[in-house]
C-alpha positions as CSV (number, residue, x, y, z in Angstrom):
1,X,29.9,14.8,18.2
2,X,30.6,12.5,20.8
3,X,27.2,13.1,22.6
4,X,25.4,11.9,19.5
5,X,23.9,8.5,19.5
6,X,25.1,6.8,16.4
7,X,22.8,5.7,14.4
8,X,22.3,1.5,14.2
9,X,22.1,1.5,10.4
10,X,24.6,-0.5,7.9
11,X,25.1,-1.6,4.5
12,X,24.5,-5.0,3.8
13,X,25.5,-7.1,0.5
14,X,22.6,-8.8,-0.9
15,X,22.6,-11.1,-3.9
16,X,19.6,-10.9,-6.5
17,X,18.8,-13.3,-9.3
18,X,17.1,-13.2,-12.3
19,X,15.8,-17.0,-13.6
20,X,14.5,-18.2,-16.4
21,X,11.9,-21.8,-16.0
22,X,12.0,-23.7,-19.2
23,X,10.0,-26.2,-18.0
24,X,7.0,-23.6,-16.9
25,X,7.0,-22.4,-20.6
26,X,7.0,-26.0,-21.5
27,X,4.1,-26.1,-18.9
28,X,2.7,-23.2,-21.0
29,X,2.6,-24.3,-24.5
30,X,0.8,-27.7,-23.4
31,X,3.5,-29.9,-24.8
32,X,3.0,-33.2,-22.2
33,X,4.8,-32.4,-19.3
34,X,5.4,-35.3,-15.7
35,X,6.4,-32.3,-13.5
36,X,4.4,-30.6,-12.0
37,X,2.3,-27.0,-12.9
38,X,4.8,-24.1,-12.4
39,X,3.6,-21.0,-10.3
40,X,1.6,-18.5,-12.7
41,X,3.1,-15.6,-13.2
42,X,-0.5,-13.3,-13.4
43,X,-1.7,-15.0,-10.0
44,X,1.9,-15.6,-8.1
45,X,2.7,-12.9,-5.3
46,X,5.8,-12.7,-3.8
47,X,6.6,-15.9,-2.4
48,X,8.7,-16.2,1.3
49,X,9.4,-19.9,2.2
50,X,9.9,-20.9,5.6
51,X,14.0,-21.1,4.7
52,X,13.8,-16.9,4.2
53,X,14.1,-17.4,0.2
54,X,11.8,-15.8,-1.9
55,X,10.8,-15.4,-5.3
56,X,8.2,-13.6,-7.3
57,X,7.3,-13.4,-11.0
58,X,8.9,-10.7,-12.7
59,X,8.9,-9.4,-16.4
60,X,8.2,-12.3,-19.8
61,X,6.9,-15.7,-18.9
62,X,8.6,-18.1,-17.0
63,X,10.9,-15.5,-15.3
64,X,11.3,-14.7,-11.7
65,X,13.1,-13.0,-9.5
66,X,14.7,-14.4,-6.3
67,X,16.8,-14.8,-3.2
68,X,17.7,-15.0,0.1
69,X,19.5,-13.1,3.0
70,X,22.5,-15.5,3.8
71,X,21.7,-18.0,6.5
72,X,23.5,-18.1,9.9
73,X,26.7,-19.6,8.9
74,X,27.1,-18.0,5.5
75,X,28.7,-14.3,7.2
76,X,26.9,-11.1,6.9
77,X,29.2,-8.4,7.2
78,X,28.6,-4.9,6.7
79,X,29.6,-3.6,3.5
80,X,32.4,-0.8,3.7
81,X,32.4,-0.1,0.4
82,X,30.8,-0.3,-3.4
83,X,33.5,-2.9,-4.1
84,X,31.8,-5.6,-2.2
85,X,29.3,-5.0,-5.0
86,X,31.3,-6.1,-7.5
87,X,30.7,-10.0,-6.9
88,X,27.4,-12.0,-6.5
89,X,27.4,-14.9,-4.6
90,X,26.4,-17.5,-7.5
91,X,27.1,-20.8,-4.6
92,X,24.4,-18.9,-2.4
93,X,22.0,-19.6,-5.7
94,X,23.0,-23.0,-6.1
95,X,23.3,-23.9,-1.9
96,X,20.5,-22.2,-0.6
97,X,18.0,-20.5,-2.9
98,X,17.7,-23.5,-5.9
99,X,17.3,-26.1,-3.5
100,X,14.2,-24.3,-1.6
101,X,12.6,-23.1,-4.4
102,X,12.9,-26.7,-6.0
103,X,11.3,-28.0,-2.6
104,X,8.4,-26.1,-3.4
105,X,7.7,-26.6,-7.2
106,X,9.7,-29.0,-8.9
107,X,9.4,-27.7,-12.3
108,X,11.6,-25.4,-10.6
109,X,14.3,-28.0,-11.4
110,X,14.9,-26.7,-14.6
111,X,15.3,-23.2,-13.9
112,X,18.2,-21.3,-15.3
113,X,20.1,-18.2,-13.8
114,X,19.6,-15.2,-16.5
115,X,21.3,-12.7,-14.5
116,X,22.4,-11.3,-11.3
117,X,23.7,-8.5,-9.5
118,X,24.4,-7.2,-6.1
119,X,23.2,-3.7,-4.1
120,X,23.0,-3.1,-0.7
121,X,19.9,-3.1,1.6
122,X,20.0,-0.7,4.7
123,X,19.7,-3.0,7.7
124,X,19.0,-2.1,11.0
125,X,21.6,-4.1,13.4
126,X,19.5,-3.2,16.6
127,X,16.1,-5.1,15.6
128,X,16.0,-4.7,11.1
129,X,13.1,-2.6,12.1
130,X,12.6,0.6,10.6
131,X,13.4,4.1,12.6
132,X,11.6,6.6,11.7
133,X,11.0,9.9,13.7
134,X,13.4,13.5,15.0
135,X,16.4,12.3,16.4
136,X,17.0,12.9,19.8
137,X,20.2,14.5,19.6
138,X,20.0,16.7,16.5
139,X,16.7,18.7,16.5
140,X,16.4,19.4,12.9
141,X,17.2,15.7,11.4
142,X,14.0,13.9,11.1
143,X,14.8,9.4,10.2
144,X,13.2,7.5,8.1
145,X,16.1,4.1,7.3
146,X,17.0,0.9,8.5
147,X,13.9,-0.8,7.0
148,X,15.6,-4.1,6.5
149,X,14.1,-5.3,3.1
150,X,10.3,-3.6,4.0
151,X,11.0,-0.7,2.9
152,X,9.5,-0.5,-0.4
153,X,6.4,-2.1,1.7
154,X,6.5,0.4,3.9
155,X,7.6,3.3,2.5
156,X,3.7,4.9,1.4
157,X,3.0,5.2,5.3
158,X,6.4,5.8,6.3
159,X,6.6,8.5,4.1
160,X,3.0,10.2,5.2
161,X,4.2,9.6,8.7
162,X,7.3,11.9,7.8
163,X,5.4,14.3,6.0
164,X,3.0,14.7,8.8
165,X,5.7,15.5,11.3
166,X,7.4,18.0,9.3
167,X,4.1,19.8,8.3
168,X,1.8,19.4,11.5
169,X,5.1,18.6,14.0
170,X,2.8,14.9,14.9
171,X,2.2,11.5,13.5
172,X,-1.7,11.9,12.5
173,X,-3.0,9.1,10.5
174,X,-0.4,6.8,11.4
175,X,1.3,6.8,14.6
176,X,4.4,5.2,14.2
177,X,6.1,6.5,17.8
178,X,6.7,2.9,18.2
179,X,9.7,2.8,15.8
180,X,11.1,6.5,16.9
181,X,15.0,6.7,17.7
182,X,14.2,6.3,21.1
183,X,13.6,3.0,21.7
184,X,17.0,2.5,20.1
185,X,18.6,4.2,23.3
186,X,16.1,2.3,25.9
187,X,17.5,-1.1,24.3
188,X,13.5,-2.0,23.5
189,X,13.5,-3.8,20.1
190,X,10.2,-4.4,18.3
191,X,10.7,-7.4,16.5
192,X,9.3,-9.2,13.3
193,X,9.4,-12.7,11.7
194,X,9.4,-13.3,8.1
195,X,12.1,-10.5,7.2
196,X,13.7,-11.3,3.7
C-alpha cells in the first residue's frame, strides 16, 4: 500500500443558510417601500460576489439560500469526523456572508436566518479541481471526486466522461485527460477562479 499515491481529497465543513427577506415581500405586496427592489426570485441565478459569498433564490418568496467558504483567516481544516457537523458557524453568517450580501442589495438588511445546517463538500487540496480518470496505481479504480463545490455543475459531463471510459476504455465526447490523477503526481495544477 505504500506504493499507492494517496489520493489529495478531504472533507471540508461548510456552513449553509437558509434566509427569509421581509422587506422583499414587503417589496412584493407594493406597500411603499425607501429600499431598494430585492433580487426576484423567477429571474435571480445563483449569485457569486467578488468576496466568494453566494446566494440564490430557493423555495417560497423572499427566501434564499446562501454562503461562503471561510476566508483566509477564518481556518479550514479538514473534517475528521461527522461531529464537526454538529455546529454551524452562525458568526460566519453575521461577519462575512450578511454584510456582502447587504453590499449588494440593501433590502437585504432585513433578512432573517430560517435555518442552517452543516455537510461536508469534498475538496481537492492539490488545486479544488476535479479528478476524474483510472488511477495510476490501481488498474480497476476509475475517480470521479474532489470537485470542490462544482460538482453538481459538473457532474452531467463528468459522469458521461466516466461512462465512456468504462464502456469504450476513452474519453469520447468530452475529453477530460486534463483533470486525470496524473497531473496530481507531475505537481501540474489546473486552476480556476470563482470557486465557492
Amino acid at each position: 500500500l505504500d506504493s499507492i499515491a494517496p489520493l489529495p481529497v478531504a472533507a471540508r465543513k461548510r456552513c449553509i443558510f437558509s434566509v427569509h427577506c421581509a422587506q422583499a415581500q414587503s417589496n412584493r405586496k407594493g406597500e411603499a417601500c425607501d429600499v431598494p427592489r430585492f433580487p426576484p426570485e423567477t429571474t435571480t441565478p445563483l449569485v457569486v460576489d467578488p468576496s466568494g459569498v453566494y446566494m440564490r433564490p430557493e423555495g417560497p418568496p423572499a427566501r434564499y439560500l446562501c454562503g461562503v467558504s471561510p476566508p483566509s483567516g477564518w481556518g479550514d481544516p479538514d473534517s475528521a469526523s461527522t461531529d464537526d457537523l454538529d455546529l454551524v458557524d452562525h458568526a460566519l453568517f453575521d461577519e462575512v456572508i450578511w454584510p456582502a450580501l447587504y453590499h449588494r442589495c440593501e433590502a437585504f438588511g432585513s433578512l432573517k436566518v430560517q435555518s442552517s445546517w452543516a455537510g461536508f463538500y469534498e475538496y481537492n487540496t492539490f488545486d479544488q479541481n476535479a479528478i476524474i480518470g483510472p488511477h495510476p496505481h490501481v488498474s480497476n479504480l476509475i475517480l470521479c471526486n474532489g470537485f470542490s463545490g462544482h460538482g453538481l455543475q459538473h457532474a452531467p459531463g463528468a459522469g458521461l466522461a466516466v461512462a465512456e471510459l468504462l464502456s469504450e476504455g476513452r474519453f469520447r465526447t468530452i475529453n477530460v485527460a486534463c483533470f486525470g490523477f496524473e497531473r496530481v503526481m507531475r505537481g501540474e495544477r489546473v486552476l480556476e477562479h470563482g470557486i465557492v
